[in-house]
Residue, then its C-alpha position, 0 to 999 in steps of 0.5 A: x588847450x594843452x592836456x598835461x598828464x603827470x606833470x605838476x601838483x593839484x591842491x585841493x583846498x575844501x573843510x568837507x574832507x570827503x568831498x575833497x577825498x572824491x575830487x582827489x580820486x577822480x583828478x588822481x586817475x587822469x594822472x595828476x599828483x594831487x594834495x588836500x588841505x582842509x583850511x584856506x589858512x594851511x593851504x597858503x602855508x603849503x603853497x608859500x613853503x611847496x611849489x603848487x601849479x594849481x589851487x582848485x578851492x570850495x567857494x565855502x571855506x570855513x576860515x578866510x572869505x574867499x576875497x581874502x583867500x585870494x588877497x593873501x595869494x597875490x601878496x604872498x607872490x604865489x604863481x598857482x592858478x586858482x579854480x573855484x568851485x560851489x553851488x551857491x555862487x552869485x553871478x557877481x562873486x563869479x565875475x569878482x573873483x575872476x577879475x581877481x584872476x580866477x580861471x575857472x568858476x564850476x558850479x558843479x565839480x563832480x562833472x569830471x568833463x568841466x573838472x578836467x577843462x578847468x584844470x587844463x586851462x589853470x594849467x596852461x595859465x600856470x605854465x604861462x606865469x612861470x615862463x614869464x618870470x623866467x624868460x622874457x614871454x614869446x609871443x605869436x600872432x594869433x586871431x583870438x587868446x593870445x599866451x593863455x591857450x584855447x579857453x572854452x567849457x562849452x561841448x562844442x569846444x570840448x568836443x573839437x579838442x577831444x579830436x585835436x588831442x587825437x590827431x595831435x601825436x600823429x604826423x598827419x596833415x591837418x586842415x582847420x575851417x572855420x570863419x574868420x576870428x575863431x581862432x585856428x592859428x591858436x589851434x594850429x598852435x596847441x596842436x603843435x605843443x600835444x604833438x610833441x615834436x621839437x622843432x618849431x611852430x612856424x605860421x605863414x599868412x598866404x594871403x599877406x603876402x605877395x605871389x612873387x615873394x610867396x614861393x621863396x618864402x616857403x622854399x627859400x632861395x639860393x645866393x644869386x636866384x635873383x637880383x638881391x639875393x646876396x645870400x642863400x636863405x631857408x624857407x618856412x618849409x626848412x626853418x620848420x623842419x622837426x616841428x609844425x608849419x601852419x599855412x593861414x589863409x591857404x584858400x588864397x595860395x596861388x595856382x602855381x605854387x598849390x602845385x609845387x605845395x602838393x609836390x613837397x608833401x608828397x616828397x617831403x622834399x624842397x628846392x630853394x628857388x635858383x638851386x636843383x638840389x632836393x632838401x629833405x624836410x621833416x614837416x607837420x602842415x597845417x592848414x587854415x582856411x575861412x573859405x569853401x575849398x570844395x567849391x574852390x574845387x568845383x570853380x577851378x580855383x583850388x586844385x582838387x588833389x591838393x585839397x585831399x591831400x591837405x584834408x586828411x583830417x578836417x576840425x571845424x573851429x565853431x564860431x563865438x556864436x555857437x559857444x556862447x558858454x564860453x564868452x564869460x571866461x573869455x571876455x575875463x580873460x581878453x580883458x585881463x590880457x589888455x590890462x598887462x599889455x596897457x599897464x592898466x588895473x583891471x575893472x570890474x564888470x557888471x553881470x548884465x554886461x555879461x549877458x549882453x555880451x552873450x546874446x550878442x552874434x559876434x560876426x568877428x567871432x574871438x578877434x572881435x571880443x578882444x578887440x573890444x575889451x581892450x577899447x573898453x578897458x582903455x575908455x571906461x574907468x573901474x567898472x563897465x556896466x551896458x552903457x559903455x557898450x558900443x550901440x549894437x549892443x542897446x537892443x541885442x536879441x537872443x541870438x537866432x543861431x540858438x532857436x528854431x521855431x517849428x509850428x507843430x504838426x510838421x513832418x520830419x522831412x520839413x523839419x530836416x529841410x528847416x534845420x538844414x536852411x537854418x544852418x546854412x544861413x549860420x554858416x554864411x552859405x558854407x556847404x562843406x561847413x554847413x555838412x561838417x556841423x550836421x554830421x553829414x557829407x557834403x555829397x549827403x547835402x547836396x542831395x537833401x538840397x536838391x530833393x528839397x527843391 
């Protein structure tokens, strides 16, 4: 999610005026131009008279229920984002107001973290409904959201942009881990937009395409290098040139070509396959993998000069399964995606349904909850209740990944060994993610491993 500083109009809808004033302050020193209005009635004049990217409203306004707040909104065409906030709203409001097109639900707003991560989002929607009146929306293959942007509010999430934003305005190559479905190219891509670089964002799948044709993919070809080439064409490397280039998948990158990848970073320089003159390219890579490239490295079957040289900054994407805070608001919105793409309204969901869906382990992590709000939506009529669930669904537990049983008194040591084993059966065995999520080195792992017998 894209963090936008100075840009655009915050409106503050709330009848307590110092309450308003307070969330006023806080938003206004992160450099957000900020209004208040003390009724939903004269918000809607503003808003209808003013442009406003984002409505952040208490859920206790004084003057209009909330359904009809947002009501008057949709018919009065108004593209702001809307974020509501209030200690005494039901699970049911929440889900209600959110399949009316809410962004955000915060239970406590003086929480400046879950304040600023609404305001992110509602922006990035916001942004989202301008383009598409204006242009006809472009879209990207993604492997979770697509066109709204990270969605989260869990720390683990926070805590992984926080970094990205970090790394983001400098020109360092970037490798993204994590399991399948989490969503790195998304990641890939909002770490292109924060970089503000004005070339494009080019994403290239290395294990869809073929090794023969891999190569001239990435540095193009010269009119004659082979039979069929008619004419002279750019590679992914130079078409990305002044922006960002993402090599999904890099795990499955050929040997040969992983040594010509390395010689290209190294040079900042291609030769278009049949030609002998080096073209200077100005490229931020990404790279994204599933895959433990440091045992790659230890089988022989990923060159260890390229792995350092790609992992100058590594940002593990966690998976569904440990971010379970974020499933509400994603389901929400996957689910109102499908609606605009099937041309279908949006249903409503019952809160148990919820529940389920965060108890569930979620093996396809993002790219399996879409996938399955678009069945759902297609399947059932105007509400989804757990029936409509798919039967692993039926006796969903609390997911392990949240729980370490420990039968006290143990000492530290196994305990460290528990939580460590514990980890590596979350991460599918994954020794470099495994030491990513503890905090530790892998070298520090390998140790605690093999001391532990």
């Amino acid at each position: 999610m894209t963090t936008i500083l100075g840009r655009g109009t915050v409106l503050f809808v709330d009848s307590d005026n110092s309450r308003a004033s307070s969330l006023r302050a806080a938003v206004s020193s992160i450099g957000y131009n900020c209004t208040i209005e003390n009724s939903a009635r004269s918000a809607l004049r503003r808003v209808k008279s003013r442009s406003v990217n984002v409505i952040v409203a208490s859920s206790e306004l004084r003057d209009l229920y909330m359904d009809t707040f947002l009501e008057s909104l949709s018919r009065a065409n108004v593209n702001s984002s809307v974020v509501i906030y209030g200690k005494n709203i039901s699970a049911s409001e929440a889900i209600s107001w959110m399949r009316s097109g809410v962004v955000d639900i915060l239970l406590d707003p003086s929480d400046s973290e879950s304040l600023r991560s609404a305001l992110q989002s509602a922006f990035t929607r916001s942004s989202s409904k301008l383009s598409k009146e204006s242009t006809a929306k472009e879209n990207r293959s993604v492997d979770g959201v697509q066109g709204d942007g990270m969605l989260y509010r869990s720390r683990a999430m926070s805590d992984l942009m926080k970094k990205a934003s970090r790394v983001a305005p400098i020109k360092v190559t970037v490798l993204l881990s994590g399991e399948s479905g989490t969503g790195k190219d998304v990641l890939a891509g909002e770490i292109h937009t924060m970089s503000r670089r004005r070339g494009s964002y080019i994403a290239i799948n290395c294990a869809a395409i073929p090794e023969p044709l891999l190569e001239s993919e990435l540095f193009g070809y010269e009119r004659g290098a082979f039979t069929g080439a008619d004419a002279r064409r750019q590679g992914k490397f130079e078409a990305a040139s002044g922006g960002t280039l993402l090599l999904d998948e890099i795990g499955d990158m050929p040997l040969p070509i992983q040594a010509k990848l390395l010689r290209v970073l190294e040079e900042e320089k291609i030769t278009r396959l049949g030609g002998n003159t080096p073209v200077p390219v100005d490229v931020r890579l990404i790279a994204a993998t599933n895959r433990d490239l440091a045992k790659m490295v230890e089988e022989g079957t990923f060159r260890e000069d390229l792995y350092y040289r790609i992992k100058v900054i590594e940002l593990d994407v966690p998976p569904l399964r440990a971010r379970k805070s974020d499933i509400p608001l994603l389901t929400m919105s996957l689910l109102r995606q499908a609606a605009e793409k099937f041309g279908l309204p949006m249903p409503e969901v019952e809160p148990e349904v919820i529940q389920r869906l965060k108890s569930y382990r979620w093996p396809g992590n993002v790219r399996q909850l879409k996938n399955m709000m678009e069945s759902l939506l297609v399947t059932t009529q105007d509400r989804i209740t757990v029936e409509d669930l798919p039967p692993e669904f039926e006796r969903v537990r609390e997911d392990a990944c949240s729980t370490l049983e420990l039968c006290l008194p143990m000492t530290l040591a196994v305990v460290e060994d528990k939580v460590i084993k514990k980890m590596l059966d979350l991460t599918g065995g994954n020794r470099t993610r495994t030491a990513s999520l503890l905090g530790i080195g892998r070298r520090t792992l390998q140790r605690k491993l093999e001391s532990s017998g």
